[in-house]
PyMOL Python script that loads the backbone (N, CA, C, O; Angstrom):
from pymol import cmd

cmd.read_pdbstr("""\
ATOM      1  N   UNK A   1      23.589 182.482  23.113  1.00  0.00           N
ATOM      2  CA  UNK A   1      24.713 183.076  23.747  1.00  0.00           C
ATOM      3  C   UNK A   1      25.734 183.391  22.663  1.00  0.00           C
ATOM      4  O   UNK A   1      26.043 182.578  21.791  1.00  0.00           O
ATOM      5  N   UNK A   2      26.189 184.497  22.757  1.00  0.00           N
ATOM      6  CA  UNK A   2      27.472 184.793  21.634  1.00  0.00           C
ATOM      7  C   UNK A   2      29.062 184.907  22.402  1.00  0.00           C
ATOM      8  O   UNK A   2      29.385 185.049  23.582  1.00  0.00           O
ATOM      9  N   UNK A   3      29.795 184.784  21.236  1.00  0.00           N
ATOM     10  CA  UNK A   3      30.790 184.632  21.832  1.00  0.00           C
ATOM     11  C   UNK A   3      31.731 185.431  21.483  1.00  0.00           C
ATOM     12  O   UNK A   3      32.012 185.309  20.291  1.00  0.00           O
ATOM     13  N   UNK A   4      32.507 186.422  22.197  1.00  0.00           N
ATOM     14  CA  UNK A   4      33.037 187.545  21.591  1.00  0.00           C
ATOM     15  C   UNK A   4      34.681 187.706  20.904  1.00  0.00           C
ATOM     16  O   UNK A   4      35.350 187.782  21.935  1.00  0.00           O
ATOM     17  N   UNK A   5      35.170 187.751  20.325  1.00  0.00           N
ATOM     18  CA  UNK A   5      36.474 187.447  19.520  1.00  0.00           C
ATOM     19  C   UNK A   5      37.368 188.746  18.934  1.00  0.00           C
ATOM     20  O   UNK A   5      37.183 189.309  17.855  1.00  0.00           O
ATOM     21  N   UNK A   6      38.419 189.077  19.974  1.00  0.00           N
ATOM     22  CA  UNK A   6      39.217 190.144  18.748  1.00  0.00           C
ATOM     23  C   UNK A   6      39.690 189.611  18.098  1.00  0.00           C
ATOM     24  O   UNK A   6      40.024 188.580  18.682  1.00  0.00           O
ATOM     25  N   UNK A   7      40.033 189.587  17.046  1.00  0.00           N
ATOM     26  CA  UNK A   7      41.004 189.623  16.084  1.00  0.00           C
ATOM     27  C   UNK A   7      41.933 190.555  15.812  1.00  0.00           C
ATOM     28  O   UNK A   7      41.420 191.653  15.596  1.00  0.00           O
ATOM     29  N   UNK A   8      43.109 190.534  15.741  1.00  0.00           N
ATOM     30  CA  UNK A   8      44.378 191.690  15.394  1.00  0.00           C
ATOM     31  C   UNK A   8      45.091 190.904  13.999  1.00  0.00           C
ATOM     32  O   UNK A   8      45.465 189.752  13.776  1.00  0.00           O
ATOM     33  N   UNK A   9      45.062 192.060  13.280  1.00  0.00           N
ATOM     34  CA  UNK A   9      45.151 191.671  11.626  1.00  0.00           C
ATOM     35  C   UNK A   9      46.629 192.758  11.858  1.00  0.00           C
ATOM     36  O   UNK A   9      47.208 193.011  12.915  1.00  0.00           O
ATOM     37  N   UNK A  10      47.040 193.401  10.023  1.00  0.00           N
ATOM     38  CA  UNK A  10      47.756 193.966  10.032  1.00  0.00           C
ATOM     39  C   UNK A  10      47.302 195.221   9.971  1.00  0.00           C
ATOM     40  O   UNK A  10      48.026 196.207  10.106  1.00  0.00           O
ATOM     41  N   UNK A  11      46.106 195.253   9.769  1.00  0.00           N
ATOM     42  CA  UNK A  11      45.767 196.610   9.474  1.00  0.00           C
ATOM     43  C   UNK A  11      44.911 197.185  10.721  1.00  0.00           C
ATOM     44  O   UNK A  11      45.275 198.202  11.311  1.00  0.00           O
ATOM     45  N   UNK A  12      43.828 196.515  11.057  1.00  0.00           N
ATOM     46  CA  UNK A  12      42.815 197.552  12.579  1.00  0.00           C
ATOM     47  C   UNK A  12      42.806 195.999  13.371  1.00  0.00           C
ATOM     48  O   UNK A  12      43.409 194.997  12.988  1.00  0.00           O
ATOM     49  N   UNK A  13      42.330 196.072  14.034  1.00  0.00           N
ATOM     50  CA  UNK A  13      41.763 195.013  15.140  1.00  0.00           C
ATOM     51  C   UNK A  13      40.459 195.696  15.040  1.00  0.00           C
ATOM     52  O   UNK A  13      40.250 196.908  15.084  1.00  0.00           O
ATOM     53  N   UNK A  14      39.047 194.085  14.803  1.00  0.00           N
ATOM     54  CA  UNK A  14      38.655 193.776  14.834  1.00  0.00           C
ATOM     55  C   UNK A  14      37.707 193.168  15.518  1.00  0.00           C
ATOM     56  O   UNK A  14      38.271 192.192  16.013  1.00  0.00           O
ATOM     57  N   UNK A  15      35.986 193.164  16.015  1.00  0.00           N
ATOM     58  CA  UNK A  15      35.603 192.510  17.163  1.00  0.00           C
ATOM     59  C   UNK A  15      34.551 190.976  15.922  1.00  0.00           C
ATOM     60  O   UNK A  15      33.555 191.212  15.238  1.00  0.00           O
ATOM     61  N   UNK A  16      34.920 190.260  15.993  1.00  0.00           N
ATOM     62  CA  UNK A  16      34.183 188.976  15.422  1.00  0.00           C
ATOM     63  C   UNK A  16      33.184 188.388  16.412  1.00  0.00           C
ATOM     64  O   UNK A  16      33.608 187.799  17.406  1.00  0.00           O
ATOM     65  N   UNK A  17      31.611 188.546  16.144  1.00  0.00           N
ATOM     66  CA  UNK A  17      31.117 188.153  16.891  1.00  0.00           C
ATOM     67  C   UNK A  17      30.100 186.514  16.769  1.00  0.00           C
ATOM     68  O   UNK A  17      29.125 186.565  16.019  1.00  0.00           O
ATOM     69  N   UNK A  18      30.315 185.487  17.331  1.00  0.00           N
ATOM     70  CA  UNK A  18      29.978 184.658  16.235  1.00  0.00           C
ATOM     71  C   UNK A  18      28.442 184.187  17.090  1.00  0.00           C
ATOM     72  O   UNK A  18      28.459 183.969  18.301  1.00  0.00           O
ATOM     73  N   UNK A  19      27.514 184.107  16.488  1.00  0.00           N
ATOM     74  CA  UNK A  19      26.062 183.782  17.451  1.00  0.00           C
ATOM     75  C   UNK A  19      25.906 182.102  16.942  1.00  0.00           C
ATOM     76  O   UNK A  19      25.722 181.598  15.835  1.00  0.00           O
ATOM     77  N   UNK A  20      26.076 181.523  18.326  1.00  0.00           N
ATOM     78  CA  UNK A  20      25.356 180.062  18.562  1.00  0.00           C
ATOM     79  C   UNK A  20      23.680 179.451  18.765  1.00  0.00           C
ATOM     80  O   UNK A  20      23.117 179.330  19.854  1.00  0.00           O
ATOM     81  N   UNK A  21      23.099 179.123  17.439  1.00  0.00           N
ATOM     82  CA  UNK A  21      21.548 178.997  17.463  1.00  0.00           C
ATOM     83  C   UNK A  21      21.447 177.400  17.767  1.00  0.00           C
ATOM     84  O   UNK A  21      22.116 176.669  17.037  1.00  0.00           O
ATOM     85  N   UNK A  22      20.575 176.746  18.897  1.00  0.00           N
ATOM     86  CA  UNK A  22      19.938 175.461  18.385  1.00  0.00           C
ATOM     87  C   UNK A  22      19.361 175.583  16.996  1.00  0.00           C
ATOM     88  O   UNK A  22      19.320 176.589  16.288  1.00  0.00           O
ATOM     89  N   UNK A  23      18.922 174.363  16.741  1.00  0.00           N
ATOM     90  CA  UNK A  23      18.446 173.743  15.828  1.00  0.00           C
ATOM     91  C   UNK A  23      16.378 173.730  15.784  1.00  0.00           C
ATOM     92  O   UNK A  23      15.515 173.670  14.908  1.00  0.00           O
ATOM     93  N   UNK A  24      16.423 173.835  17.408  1.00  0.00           N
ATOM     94  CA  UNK A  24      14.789 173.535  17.763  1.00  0.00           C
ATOM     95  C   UNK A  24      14.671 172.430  17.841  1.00  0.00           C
ATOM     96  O   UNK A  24      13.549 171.933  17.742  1.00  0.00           O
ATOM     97  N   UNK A  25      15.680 171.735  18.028  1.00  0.00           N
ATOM     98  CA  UNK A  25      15.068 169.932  18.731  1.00  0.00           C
ATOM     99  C   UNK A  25      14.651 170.106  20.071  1.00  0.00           C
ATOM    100  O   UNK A  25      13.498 169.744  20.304  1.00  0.00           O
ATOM    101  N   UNK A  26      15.197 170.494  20.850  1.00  0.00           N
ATOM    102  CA  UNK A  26      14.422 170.796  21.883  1.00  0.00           C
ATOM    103  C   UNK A  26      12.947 170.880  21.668  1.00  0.00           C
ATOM    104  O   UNK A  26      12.084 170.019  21.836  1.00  0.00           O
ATOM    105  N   UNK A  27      12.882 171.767  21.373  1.00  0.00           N
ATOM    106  CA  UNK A  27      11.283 172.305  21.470  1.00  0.00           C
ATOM    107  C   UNK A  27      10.527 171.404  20.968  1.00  0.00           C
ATOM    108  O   UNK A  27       9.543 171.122  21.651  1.00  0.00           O
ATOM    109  N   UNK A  28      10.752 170.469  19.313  1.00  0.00           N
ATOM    110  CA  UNK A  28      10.175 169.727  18.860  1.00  0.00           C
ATOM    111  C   UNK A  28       9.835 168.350  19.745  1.00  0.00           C
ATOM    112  O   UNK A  28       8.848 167.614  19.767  1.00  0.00           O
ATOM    113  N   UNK A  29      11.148 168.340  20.489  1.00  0.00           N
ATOM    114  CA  UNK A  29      11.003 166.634  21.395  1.00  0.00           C
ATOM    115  C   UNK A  29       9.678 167.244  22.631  1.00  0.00           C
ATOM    116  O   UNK A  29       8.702 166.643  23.080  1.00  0.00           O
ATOM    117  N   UNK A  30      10.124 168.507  22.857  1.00  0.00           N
ATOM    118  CA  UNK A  30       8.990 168.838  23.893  1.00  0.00           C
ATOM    119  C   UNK A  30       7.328 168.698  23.622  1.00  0.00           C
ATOM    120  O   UNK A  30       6.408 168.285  24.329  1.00  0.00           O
ATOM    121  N   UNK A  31       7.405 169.327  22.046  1.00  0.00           N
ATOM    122  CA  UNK A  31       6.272 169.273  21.739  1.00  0.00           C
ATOM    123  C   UNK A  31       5.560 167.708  21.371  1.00  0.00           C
ATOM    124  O   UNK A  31       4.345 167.513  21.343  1.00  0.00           O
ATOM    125  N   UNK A  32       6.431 166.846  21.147  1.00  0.00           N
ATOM    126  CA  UNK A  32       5.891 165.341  20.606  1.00  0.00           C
ATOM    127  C   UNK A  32       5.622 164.593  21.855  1.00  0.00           C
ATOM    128  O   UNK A  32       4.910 163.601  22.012  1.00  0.00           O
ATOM    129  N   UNK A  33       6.468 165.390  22.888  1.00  0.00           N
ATOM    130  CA  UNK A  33       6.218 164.584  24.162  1.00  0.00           C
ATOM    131  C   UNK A  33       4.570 164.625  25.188  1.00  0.00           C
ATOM    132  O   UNK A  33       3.947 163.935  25.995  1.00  0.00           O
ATOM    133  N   UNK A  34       4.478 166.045  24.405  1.00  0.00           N
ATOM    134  CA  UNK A  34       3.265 166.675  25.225  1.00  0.00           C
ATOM    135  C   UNK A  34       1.818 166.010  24.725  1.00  0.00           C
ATOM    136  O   UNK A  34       0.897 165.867  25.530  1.00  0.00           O
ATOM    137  N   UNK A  35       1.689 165.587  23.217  1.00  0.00           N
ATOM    138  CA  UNK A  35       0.750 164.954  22.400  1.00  0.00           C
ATOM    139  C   UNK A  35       1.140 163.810  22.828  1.00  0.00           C
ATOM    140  O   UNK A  35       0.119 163.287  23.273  1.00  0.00           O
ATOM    141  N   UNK A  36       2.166 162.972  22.987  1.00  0.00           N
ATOM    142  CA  UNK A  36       1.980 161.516  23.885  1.00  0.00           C
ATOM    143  C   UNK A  36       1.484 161.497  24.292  1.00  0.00           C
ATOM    144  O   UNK A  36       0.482 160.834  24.023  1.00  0.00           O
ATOM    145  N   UNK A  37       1.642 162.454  25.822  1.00  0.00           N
ATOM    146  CA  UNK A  37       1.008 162.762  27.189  1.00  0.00           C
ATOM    147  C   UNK A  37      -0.300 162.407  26.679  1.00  0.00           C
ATOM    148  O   UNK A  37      -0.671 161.233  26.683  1.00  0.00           O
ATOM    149  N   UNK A  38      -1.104 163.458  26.191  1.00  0.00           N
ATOM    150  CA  UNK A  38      -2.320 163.499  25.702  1.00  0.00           C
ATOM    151  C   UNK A  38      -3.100 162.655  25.496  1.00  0.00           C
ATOM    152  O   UNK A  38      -3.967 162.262  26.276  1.00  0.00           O
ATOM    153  N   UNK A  39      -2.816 162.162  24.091  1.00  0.00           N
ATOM    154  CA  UNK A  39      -3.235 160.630  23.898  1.00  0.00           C
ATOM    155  C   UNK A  39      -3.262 159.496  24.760  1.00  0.00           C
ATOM    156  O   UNK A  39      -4.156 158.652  24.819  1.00  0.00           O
ATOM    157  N   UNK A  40      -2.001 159.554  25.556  1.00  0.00           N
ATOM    158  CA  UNK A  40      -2.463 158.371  26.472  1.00  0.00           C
ATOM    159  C   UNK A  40      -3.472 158.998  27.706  1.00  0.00           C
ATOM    160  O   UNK A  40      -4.403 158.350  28.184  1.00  0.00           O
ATOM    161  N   UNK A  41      -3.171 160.146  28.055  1.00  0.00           N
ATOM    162  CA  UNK A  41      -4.017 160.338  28.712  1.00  0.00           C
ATOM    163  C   UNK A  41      -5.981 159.859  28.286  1.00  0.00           C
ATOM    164  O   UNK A  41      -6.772 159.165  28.926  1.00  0.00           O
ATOM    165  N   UNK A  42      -6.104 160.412  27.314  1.00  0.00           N
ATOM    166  CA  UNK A  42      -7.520 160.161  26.334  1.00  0.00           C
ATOM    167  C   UNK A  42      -8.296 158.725  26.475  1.00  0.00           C
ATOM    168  O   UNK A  42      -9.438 158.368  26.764  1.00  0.00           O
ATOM    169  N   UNK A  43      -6.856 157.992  26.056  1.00  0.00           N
ATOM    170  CA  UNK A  43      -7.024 156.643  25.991  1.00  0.00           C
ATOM    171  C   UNK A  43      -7.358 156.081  27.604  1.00  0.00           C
ATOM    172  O   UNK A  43      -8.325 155.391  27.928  1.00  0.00           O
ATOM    173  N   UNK A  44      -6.457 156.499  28.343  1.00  0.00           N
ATOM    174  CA  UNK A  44      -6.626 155.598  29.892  1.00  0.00           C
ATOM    175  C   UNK A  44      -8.207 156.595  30.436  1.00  0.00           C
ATOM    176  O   UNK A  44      -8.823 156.039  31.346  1.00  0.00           O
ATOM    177  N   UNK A  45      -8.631 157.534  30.086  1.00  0.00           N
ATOM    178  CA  UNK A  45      -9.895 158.132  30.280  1.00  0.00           C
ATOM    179  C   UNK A  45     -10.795 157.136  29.755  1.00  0.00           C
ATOM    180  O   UNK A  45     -11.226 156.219  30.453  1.00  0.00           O
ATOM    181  N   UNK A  46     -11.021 157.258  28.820  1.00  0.00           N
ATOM    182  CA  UNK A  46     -11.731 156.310  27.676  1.00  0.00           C
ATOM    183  C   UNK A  46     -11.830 154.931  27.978  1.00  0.00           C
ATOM    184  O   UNK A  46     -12.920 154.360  28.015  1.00  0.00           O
ATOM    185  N   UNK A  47     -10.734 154.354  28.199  1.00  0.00           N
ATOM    186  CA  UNK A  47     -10.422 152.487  29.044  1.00  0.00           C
ATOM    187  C   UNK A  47     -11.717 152.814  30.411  1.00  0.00           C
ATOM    188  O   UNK A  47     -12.799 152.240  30.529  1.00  0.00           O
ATOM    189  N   UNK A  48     -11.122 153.945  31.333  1.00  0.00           N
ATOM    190  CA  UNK A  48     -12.134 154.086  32.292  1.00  0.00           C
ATOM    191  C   UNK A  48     -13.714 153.851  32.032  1.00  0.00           C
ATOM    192  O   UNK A  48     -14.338 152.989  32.650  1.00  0.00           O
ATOM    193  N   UNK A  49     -14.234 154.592  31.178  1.00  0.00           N
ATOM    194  CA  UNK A  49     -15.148 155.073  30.963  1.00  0.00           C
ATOM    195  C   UNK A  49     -16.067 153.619  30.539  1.00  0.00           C
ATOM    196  O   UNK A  49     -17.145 153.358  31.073  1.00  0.00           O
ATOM    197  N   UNK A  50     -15.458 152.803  29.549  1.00  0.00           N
ATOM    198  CA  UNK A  50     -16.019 151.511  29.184  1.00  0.00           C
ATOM    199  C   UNK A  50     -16.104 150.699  30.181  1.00  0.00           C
ATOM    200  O   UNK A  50     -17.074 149.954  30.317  1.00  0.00           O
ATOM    201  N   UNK A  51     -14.746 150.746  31.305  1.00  0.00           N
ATOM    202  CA  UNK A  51     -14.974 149.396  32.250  1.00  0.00           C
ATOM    203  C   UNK A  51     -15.927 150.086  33.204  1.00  0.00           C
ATOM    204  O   UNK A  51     -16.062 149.376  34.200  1.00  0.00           O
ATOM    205  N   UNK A  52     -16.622 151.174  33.277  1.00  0.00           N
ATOM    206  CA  UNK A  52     -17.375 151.379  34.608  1.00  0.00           C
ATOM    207  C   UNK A  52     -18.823 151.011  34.009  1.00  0.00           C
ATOM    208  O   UNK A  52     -19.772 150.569  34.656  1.00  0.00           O
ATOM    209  N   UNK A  53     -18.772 151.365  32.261  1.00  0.00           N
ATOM    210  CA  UNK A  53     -20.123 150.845  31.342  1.00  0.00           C
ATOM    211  C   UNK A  53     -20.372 149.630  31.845  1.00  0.00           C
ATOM    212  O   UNK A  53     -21.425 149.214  32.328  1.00  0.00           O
ATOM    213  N   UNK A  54     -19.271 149.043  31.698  1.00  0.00           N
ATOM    214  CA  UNK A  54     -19.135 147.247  31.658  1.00  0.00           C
ATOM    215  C   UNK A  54     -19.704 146.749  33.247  1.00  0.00           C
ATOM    216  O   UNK A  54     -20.510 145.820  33.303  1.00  0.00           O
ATOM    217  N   UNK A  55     -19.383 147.208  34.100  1.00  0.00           N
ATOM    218  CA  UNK A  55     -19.342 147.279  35.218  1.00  0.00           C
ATOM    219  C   UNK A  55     -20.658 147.641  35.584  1.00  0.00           C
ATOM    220  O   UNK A  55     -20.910 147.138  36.678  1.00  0.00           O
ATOM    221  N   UNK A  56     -21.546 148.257  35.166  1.00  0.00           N
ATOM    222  CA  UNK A  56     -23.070 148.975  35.278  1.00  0.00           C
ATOM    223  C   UNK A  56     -23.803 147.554  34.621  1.00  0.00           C
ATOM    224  O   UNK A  56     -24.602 146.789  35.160  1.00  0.00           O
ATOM    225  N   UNK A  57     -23.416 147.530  33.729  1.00  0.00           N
ATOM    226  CA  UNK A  57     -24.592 146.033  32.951  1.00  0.00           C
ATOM    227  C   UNK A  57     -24.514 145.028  33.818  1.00  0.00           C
ATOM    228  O   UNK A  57     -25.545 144.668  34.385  1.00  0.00           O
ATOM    229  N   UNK A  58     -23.226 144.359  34.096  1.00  0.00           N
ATOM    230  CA  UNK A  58     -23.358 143.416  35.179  1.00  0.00           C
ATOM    231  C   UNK A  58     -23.908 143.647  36.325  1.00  0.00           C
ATOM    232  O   UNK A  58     -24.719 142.755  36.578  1.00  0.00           O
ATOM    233  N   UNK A  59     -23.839 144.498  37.206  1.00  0.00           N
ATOM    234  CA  UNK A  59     -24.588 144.746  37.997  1.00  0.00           C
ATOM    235  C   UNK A  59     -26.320 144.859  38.097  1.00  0.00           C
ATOM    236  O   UNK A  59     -27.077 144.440  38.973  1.00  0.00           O
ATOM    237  N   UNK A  60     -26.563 145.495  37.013  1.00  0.00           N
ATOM    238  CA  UNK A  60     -27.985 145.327  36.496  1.00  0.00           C
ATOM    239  C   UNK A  60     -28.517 144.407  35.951  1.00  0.00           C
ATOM    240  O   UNK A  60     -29.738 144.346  35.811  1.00  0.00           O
ATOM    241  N   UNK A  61     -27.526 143.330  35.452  1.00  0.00           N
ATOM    242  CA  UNK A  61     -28.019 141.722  34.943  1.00  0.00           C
ATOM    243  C   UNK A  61     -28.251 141.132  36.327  1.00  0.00           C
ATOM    244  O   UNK A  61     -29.308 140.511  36.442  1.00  0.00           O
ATOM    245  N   UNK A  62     -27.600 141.193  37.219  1.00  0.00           N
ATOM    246  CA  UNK A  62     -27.275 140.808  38.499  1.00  0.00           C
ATOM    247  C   UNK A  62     -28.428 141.027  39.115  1.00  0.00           C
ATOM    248  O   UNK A  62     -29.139 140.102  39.509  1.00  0.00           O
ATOM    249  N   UNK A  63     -28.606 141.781  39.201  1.00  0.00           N
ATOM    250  CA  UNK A  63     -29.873 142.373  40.196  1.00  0.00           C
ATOM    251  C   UNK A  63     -30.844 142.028  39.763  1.00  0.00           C
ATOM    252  O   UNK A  63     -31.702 141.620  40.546  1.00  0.00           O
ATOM    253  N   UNK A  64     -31.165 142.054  38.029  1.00  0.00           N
ATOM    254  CA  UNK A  64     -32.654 141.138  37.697  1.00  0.00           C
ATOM    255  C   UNK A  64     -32.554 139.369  37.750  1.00  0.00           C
ATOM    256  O   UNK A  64     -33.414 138.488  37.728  1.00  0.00           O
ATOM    257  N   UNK A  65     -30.855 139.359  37.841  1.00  0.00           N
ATOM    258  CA  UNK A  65     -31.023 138.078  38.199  1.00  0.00           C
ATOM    259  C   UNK A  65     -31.789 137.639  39.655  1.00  0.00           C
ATOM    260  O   UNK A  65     -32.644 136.825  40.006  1.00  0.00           O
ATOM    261  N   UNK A  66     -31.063 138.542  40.193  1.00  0.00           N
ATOM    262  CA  UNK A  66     -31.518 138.323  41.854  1.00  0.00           C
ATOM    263  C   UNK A  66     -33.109 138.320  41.988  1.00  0.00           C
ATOM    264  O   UNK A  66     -33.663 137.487  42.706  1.00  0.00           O
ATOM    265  N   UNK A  67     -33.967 139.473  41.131  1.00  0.00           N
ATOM    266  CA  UNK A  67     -35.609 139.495  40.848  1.00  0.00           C
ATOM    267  C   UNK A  67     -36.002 138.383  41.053  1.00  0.00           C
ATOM    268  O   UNK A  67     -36.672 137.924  41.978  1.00  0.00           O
ATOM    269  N   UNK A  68     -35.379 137.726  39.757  1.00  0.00           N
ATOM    270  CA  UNK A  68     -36.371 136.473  39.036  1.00  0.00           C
ATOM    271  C   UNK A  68     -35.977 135.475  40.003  1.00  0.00           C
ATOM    272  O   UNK A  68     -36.999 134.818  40.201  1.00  0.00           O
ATOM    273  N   UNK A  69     -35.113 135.049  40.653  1.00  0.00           N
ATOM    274  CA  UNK A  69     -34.590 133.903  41.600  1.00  0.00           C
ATOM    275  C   UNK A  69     -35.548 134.368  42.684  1.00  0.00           C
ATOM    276  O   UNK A  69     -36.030 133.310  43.088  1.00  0.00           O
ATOM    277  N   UNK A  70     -36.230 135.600  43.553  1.00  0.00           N
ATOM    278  CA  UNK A  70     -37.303 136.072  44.496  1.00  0.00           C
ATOM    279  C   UNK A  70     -38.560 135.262  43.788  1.00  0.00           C
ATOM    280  O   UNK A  70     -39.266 134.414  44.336  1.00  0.00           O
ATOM    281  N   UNK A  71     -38.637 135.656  42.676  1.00  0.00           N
ATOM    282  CA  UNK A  71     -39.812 135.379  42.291  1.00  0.00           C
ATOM    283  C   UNK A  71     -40.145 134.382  42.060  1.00  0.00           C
ATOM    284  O   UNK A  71     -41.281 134.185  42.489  1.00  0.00           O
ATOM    285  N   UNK A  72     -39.746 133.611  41.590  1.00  0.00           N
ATOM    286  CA  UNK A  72     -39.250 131.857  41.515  1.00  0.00           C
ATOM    287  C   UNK A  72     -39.609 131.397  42.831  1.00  0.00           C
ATOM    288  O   UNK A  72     -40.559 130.616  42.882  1.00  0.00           O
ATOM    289  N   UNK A  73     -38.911 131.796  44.148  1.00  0.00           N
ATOM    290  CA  UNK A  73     -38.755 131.135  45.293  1.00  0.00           C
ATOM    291  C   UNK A  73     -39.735 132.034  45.983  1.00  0.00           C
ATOM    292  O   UNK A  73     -39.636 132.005  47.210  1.00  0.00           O
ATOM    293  N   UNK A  74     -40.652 132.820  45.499  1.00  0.00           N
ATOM    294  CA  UNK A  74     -42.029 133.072  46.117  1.00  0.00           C
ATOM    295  C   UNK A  74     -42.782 131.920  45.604  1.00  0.00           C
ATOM    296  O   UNK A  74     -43.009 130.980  46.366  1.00  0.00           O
ATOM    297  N   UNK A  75     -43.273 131.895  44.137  1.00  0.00           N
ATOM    298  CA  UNK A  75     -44.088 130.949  43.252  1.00  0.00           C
ATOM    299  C   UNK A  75     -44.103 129.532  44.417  1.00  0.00           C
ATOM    300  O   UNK A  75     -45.075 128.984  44.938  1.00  0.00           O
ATOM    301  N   UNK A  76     -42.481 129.201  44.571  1.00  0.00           N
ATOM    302  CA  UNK A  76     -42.344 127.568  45.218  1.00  0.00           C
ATOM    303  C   UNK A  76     -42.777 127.727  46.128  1.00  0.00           C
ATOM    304  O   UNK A  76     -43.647 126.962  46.545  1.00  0.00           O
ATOM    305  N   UNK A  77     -42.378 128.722  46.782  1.00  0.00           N
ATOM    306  CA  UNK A  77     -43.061 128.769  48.418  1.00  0.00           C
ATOM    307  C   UNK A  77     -44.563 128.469  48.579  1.00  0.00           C
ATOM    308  O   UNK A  77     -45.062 127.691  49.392  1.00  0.00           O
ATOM    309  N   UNK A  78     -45.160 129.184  47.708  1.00  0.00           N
ATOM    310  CA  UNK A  78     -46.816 129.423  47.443  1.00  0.00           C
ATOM    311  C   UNK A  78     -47.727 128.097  47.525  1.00  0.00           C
ATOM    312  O   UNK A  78     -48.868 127.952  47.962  1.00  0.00           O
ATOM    313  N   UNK A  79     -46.797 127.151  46.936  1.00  0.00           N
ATOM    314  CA  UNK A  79     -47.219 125.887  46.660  1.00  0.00           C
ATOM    315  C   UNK A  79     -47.751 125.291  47.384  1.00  0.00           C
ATOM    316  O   UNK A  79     -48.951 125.031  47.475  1.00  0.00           O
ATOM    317  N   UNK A  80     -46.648 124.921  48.165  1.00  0.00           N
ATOM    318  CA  UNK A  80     -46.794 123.928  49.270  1.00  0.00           C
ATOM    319  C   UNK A  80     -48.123 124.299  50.096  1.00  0.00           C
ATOM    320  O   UNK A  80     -48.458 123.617  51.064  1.00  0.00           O
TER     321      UNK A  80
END
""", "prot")
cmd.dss("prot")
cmd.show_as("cartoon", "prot")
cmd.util.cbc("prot")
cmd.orient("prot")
């Protein structure tokens, strides 16, 4: 935005126009904010991604646990 200024001297009058620039902090805080975003986003993806890994093995330890405890308690059964 500029800001417009006569000036009256002794000799002509004058229009002084003086232009007000940011700096670009703005833009810079915008831009550092957006690569935060990002990264954490990446990261809480990524956290996901391991605990559902994590979450798959146990379940599949689980379940051959459950096998071998059938099979076990067929064998005993058999016995008798």
């Amino acid at each position: 935005m500029a800001d417009e200024r006569i000036v009256t001297s002794d000799t002509a009058p004058h229009t002084t126009v003086i232009e007000r620039r940011g700096g670009g902090g703005t833009a810079m805080i915008a831009v550092v904010l957006l690569i935060a975003v990002l990264i954490g986003g990446f990261y809480l993806f990524s956290r996901q991604g391991a605990q559902n890994s994590k979450d798959a093995a146990i379940t599949s330890a689980a379940k051959s646990v459950g096998g071998a405890a059938d099979k076990v308690g067929d064998a005993v059964g058999s016995d008798k």
